[in-house]
C-alpha positions in Angstrom: -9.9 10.9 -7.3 -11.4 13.8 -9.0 -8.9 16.9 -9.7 -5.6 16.2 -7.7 -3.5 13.4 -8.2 -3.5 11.0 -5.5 -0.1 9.7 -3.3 0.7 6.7 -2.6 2.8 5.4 -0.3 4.8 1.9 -1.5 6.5 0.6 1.7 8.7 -2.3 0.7 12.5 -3.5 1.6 13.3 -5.5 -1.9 14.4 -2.6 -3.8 13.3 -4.0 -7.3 9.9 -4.8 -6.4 9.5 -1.1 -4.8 11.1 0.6 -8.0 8.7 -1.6 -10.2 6.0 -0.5 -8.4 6.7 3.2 -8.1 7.0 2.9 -11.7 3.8 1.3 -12.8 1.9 3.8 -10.3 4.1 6.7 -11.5 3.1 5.7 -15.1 -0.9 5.4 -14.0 -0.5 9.0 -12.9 0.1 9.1 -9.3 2.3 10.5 -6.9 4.7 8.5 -5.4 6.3 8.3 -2.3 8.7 5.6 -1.6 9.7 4.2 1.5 12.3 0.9 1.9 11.3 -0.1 5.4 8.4 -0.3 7.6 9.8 2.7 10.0 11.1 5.1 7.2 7.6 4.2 6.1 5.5 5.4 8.8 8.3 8.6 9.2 7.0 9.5 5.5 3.5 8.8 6.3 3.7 11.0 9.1 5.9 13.7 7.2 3.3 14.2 4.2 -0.4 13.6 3.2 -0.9 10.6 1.6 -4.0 9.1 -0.2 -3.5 5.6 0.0 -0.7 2.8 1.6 0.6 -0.4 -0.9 3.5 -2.5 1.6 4.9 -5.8 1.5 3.9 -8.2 3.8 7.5 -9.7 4.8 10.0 -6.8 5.2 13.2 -7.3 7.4 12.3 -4.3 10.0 8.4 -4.4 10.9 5.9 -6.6 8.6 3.4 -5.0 6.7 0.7 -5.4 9.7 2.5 -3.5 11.9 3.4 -1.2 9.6 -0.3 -0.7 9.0 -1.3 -0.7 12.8 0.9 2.2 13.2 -1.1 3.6 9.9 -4.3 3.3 11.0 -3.5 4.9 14.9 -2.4 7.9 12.5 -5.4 8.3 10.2 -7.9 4.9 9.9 -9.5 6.6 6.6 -6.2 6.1 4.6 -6.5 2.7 2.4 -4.6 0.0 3.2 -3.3 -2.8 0.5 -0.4 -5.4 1.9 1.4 -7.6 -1.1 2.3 -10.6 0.1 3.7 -14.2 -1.4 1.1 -15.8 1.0 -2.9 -16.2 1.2 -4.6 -13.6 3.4 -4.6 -13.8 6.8 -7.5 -13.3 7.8 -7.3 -13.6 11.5 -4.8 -10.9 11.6 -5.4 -8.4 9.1 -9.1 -8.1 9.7 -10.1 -4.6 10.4 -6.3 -3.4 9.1 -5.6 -3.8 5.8 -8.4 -3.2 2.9 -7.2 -5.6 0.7 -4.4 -8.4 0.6 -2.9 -8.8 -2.6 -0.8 -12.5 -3.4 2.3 -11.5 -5.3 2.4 -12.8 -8.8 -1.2 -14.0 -9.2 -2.7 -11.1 -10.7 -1.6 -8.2 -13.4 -0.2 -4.9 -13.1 -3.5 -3.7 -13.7 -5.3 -5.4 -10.8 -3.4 -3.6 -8.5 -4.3 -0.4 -10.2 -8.3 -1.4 -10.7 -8.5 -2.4 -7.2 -6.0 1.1 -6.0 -8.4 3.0 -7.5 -11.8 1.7 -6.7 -10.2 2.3 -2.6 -9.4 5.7 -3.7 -13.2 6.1 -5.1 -14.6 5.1 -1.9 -15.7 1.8 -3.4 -15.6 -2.0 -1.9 -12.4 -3.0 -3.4 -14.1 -6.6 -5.2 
């Protein structure tokens, strides 16, 4: 984005893998809100603007796709990525989430490449 500093919302119940990534994103230069459930995510979502969504797939509350349903009945412009230890699923998160993400099989900076391209407007591949 061109003169503000984007937010990002990171929705994820495993505490270390949601401080990891508020860190790396911190450290790219955005703004980061953190949220360590589906509902206190879509409370946060709700309470502030928000440029873009990264959650985890499997969290104990709500997974990631309904997290993101809720998302995209609040505002369906906002990207969408969902982390997950599994291949895509596509049947199910056609039309929600803009990009599935396996855990583990790419760097730190994919996440950031493909974060940002999103944020640009641009196909995320």
């Amino acid at each position: 984005m061109e003169s503000k500093t984007a937010t990002v919302l990171c929705i994820d119940d495993e505490q270390t893998a949601l401080q990891l990534r508020q860190h790396l994103l911190e450290s790219a230069g955005y703004k980061v809100l953190a949220a360590k459930s589906g509902a206190l995510g879509i409370k946060a979502f709700k309470s502030e603007p928000v440029d873009a969504v990264i959650l985890d797939y499997w969290m104990a509350d709500m997974n990631g796709l309904q997290v993101a349903r809720e998302i995209r009945k609040i505002n369906p412009a906002v990207p969408i990525i969902i982390l997950s230890a599994y291949g895509e699923l596509l049947d199910e998160s056609l039309g929600i989430a803009d990009l599935w993400i396996r855990k583990g099989e790419e760097e730190p900076q994919y996440l950031l490449n493909r974060l940002q391209q999103l944020l640009d407007g641009q196909p995320p591949r």
